[in-house]
N, C-alpha and C positions, 0 to 999 in steps of 0.2 A: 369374941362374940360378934362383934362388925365381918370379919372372914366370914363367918358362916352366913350370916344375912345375906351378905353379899352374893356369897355361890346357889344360894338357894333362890334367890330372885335372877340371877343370870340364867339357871335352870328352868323357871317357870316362863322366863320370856323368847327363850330358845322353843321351848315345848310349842307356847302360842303361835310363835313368829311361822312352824314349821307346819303347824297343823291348818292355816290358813291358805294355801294351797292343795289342790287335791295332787295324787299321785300315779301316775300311768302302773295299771295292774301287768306283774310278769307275766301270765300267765297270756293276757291277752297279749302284748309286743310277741310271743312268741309263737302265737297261732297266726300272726300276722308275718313273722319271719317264715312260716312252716310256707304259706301261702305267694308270699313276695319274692322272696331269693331267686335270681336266677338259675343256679343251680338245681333247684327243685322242680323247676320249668321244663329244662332239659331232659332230666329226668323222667318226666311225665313223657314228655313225647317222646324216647327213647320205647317207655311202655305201651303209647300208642301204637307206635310202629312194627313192635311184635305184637301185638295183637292182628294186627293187617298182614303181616307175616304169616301168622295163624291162620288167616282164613286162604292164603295160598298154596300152603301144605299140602291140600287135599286135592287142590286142583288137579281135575282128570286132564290128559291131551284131548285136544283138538281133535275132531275126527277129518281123517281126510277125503275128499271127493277126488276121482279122476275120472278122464275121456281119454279112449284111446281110439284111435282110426286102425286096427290092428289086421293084421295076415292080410294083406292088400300084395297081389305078384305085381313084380316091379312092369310086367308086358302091361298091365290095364290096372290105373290105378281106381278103381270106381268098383262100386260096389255090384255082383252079381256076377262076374266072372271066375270067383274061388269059392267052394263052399267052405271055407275053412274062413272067408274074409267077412269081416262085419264091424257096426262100432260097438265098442263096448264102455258100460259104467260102471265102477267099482267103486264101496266104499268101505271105507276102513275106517273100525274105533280101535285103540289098543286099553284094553281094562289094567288096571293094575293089581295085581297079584293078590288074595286075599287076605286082609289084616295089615298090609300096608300102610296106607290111610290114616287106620285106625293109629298105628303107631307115629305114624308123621306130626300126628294132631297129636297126642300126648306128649310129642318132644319141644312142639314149636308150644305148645299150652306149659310147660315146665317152665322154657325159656322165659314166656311171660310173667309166672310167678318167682324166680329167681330177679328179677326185674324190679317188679312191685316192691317185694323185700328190701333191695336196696334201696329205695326211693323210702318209702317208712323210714328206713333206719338214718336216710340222712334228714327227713323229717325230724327225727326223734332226737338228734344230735342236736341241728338249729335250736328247737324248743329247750334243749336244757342247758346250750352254749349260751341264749340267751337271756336266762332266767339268771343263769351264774354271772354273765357280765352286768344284767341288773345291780345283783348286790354286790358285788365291787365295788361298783359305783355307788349304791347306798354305804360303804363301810369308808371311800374315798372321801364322800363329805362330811361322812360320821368322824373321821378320823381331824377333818379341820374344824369339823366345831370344837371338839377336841380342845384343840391347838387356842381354838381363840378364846373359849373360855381360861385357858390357864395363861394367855398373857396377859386376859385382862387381872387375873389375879394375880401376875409378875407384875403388871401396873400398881398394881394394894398395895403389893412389898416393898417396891423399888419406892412411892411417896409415902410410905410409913418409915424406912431406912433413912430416907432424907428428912424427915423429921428428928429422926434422931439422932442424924447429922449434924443437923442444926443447931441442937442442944449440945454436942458434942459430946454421944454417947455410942458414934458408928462411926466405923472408919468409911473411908473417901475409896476405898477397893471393892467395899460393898457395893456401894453402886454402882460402880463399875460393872460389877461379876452382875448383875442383877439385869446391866443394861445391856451386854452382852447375849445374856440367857433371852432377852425379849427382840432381841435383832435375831437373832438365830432362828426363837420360833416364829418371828416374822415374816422371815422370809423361807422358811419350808411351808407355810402355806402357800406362796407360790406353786409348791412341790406338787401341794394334791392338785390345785388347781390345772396342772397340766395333765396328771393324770385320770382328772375329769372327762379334761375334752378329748384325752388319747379314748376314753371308755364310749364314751357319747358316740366318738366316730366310728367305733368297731362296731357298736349297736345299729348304727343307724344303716352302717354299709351291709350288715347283714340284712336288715330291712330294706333295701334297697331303695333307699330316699338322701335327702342332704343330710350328708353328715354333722351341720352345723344343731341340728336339728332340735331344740332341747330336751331332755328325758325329766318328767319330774319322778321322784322315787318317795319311798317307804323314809319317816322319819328316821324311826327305829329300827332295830336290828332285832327279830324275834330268837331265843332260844330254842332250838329243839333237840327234842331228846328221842332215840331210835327206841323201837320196839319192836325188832326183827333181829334173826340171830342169822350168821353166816350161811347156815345151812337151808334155811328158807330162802334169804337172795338167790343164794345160787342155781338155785329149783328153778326160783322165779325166772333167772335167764334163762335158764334154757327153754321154758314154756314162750318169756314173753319180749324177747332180745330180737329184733329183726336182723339183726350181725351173722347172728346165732344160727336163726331161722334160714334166711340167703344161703347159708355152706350146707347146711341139711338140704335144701332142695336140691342145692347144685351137683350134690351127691348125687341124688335121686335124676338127677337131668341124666348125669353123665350113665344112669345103671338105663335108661330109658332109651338111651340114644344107640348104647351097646343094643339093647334088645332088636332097636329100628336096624340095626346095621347087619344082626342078624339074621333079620328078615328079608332083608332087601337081596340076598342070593337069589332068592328064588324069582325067575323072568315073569316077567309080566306077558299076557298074552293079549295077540291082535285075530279079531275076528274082523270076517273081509267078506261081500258079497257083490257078485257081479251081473250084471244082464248086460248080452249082448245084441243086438239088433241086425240082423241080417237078410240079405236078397236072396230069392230063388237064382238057383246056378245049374243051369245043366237040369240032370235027374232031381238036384238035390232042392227040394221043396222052401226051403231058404226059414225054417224053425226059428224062433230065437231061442238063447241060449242062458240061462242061469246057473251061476258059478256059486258055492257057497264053500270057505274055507276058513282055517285058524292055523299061524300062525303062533310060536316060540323062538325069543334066540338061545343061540348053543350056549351055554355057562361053561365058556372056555373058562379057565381059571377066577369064575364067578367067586369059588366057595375060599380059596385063601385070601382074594382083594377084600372082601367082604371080614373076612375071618379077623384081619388086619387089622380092619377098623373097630370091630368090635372091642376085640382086643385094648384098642388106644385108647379108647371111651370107661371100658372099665380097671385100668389102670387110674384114667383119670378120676374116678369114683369115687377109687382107693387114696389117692391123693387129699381129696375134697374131705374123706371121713376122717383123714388123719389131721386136717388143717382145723377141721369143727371142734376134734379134740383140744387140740394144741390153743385155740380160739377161748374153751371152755375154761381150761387151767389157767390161760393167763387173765381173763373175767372173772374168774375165782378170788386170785390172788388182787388183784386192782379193788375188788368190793371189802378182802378183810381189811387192805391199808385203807379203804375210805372210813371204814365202821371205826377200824382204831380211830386213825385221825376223829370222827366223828363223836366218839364217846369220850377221849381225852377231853377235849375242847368243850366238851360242857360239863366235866365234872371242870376244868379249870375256869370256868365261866363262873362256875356256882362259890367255889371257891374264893374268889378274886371279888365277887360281889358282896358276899355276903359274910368273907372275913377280913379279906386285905385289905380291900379299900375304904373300908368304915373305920381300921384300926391307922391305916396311911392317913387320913382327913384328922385322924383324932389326936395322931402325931406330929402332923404339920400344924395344929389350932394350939397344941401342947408349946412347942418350938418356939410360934412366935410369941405363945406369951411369955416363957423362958427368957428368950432374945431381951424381949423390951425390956426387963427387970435384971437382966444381966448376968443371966445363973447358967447358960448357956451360947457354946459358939455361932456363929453367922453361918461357920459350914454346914451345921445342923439342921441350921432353918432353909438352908439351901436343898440341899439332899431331900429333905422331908418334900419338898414342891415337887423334883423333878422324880420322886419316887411315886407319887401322887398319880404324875401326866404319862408315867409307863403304866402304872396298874390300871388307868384308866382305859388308855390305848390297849393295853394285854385284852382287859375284859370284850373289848368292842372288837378286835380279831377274834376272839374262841367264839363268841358269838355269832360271827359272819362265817366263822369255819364247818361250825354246826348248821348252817343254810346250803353252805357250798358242797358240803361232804353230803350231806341229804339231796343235793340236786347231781351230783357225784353217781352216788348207788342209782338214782332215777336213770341215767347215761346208762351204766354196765347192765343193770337188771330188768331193762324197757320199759318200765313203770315207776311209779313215785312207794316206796318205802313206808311203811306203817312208822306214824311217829306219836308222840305224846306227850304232851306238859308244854303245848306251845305258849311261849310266855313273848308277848312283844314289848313289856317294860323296859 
């Protein structure tokens, strides 16, 4: 009866002790990671830059101005003694071919969304990379309270044994085994506690602040249970996966760029208009003179250069539609092993709560009354604790598995997963 008091006031002062601190919410560290990271910086100005890109595509040439002092006989270089001599100005725009343009601006405009995508989806990565390193960290220190509640209850056993030591109704190995068992969990609390700060630091360096930095977390470790079946996730990627999305455009880039390279055979033309200003010569009255002309180049070998490239571009398409494929299947397969993982881990959650460990607590309380009156071994009462501190520890992993495999499918499917029965007891 004193066991049970005991654990149930250890429990109640844990719950206090934990709830008297607030908790940094995932959800916001990880709108703050989407935000902070320099990677997603980069990013950004990568998408900048094609857009600036963008508005150069369409750029017309330069028009050109000339003077020219033209037909001047080398006998008098001045004007008036040739009628054929005079100055002349010309200028030249060359237009570019029509639908050009239009296509340049739909290739450099793909670029930019092929871009965007990528930057979303490493958005979307951070936010669920550190939502999952959250509860790690929440199941790291779940896993040492753990630890410290059951040495304080290797404490109960070890000066209840030595009571009965004393009386001389334990052997002197018992204690032994007992002080052993409580140096071991001892010092794997060390264990988590390195793995705290290993956790802390990957969080923080994704936030891009001091690592030392502290995270407070979620006492508890919520259950959840899914309410989407395979075949809806998979939907859902392909709708809402920016992974997904990125190879689908770049498809589209490469069918866009074939089309611009198609086009581009055909020359672009220069319109050209000249006045010329000239002297009376002789008979000749000295008129001025306007020139108006258009210009084309020849398309020596315009249509296979061009052919060429079209060509590469929708090769490359074809590659990009096979890789979207290939991208799809293995998103597929990656969301059923999360779902399994996901649905194991909370039928063995429910399991372990609500049979194992009521009937391990009722074995270990059985044990030691056995023990003290002699009707059973020490190894019994042993076994019954350290069976106790696995099904403990079991239940707080399927429970953190059911968080991790739900923030899992959120990564693969671009969005967070229909759930129900969230239970955070």
């Amino acid at each position: 009866m004193k066991f049970s008091v005991l654990v149930v006031l250890m429990s109640l002062a844990t719950i206090f002790c934990s709830t008297a601190m607030a908790s940094d919410v995932p959800e916001q560290l990880a709108e703050l990671a989407a935000e902070a990271n320099p990677e997603v910086s980069m990013l950004q100005h990568q998408v900048d830059a094609l857009k600036e890109q963008e508005k150069t595509s369409v750029m017309w040439q330069d028009p050109v101005f000339s003077v020219a002092y033209s037909n001047m006989p080398l006998s008098n270089l001045s004007l008036g003694h040739h009628p054929m001599s005079g100055i002349e100005l010309v200028l030249k725009q060359t237009f570019p071919f029509p639908g050009k343009n239009d296509r340049r601006r739909a290739v450099a405009a793909a670029q930019v969304d092929v871009q965007r995508c990528e930057l979303e989806e490493l958005k979307g990565q951070l936010r669920g990379k550190i939502k999952q390193f959250y509860w790690k960290l929440v199941l790291v220190k779940r896993l040492r309270e753990i630890r410290k509640k059951h040495i304080t209850e290797v404490d109960y056993l070890l000066e209840t044994v030595k009571a009965e030591y004393a009386s001389g109704e334990a052997n002197q190995q018992d204690i032994l085994k007992l002080g052993v068992l409580k140096e071991k969990l001892t010092d794997e609390i060390d264990d988590f506690t390195q793995k705290e700060r290993e956790l802390t630091a990957t969080i923080n360096s994704v936030l891009h602040r001091d690592l030392d930095m502290p995270i407070e977390t979620a006492d508890e470790i919520p259950l959840v249970k899914s309410a989407v079946t395979l075949n809806q996730l998979t939907e859902r990627a392909e709708k809402e996966r920016e992974l997904l999305k990125a190879w689908k455009k770049r498809t589209e880039l490469e069918r866009l760029a074939a089309d611009k390279e198609g086009h581009e055979k055909y020359p672009d033309i220069t319109v050209w208009t000249g006045y010329r200003f000239r002297e009376e010569a002789g008979l000749d009255e000295g008129e001025d003179f306007l020139s108006v002309g258009v210009s084309v180049p020849i398309p020596v070998d315009y249509k296979g250069r061009y052919e060429a490239k079209k060509g590469i571009h929708l090769a490359n398409a074809r590659a990009s539609q096979e890789k979207y494929k290939s991208l799809l299947d293995g998103v597929s397969v990656d969301i059923e092993t999360s779902l399994s993982k996901w649905e194991r881990n909370y039928k063995k959650a429910l399991t372990y709560s609500e049979r194992l460990i009521p009937d391990a607590e009722a074995t270990l309380e059985a044990a030691l009354s056995a023990w003290q009156v002699g009707r059973t071994e020490f190894s019994s009462l042993y076994h019954a604790e350290l069976q106790l501190l696995n099904f403990e520890e079991t239940v707080a992993v399927a429970r953190a598995q059911t968080v991790l495999m739900s923030l899992e499918i959120e990564l693969l499917a671009g969005e967070p997963p229909v759930t129900e029965d969230e239970d955070k007891s």
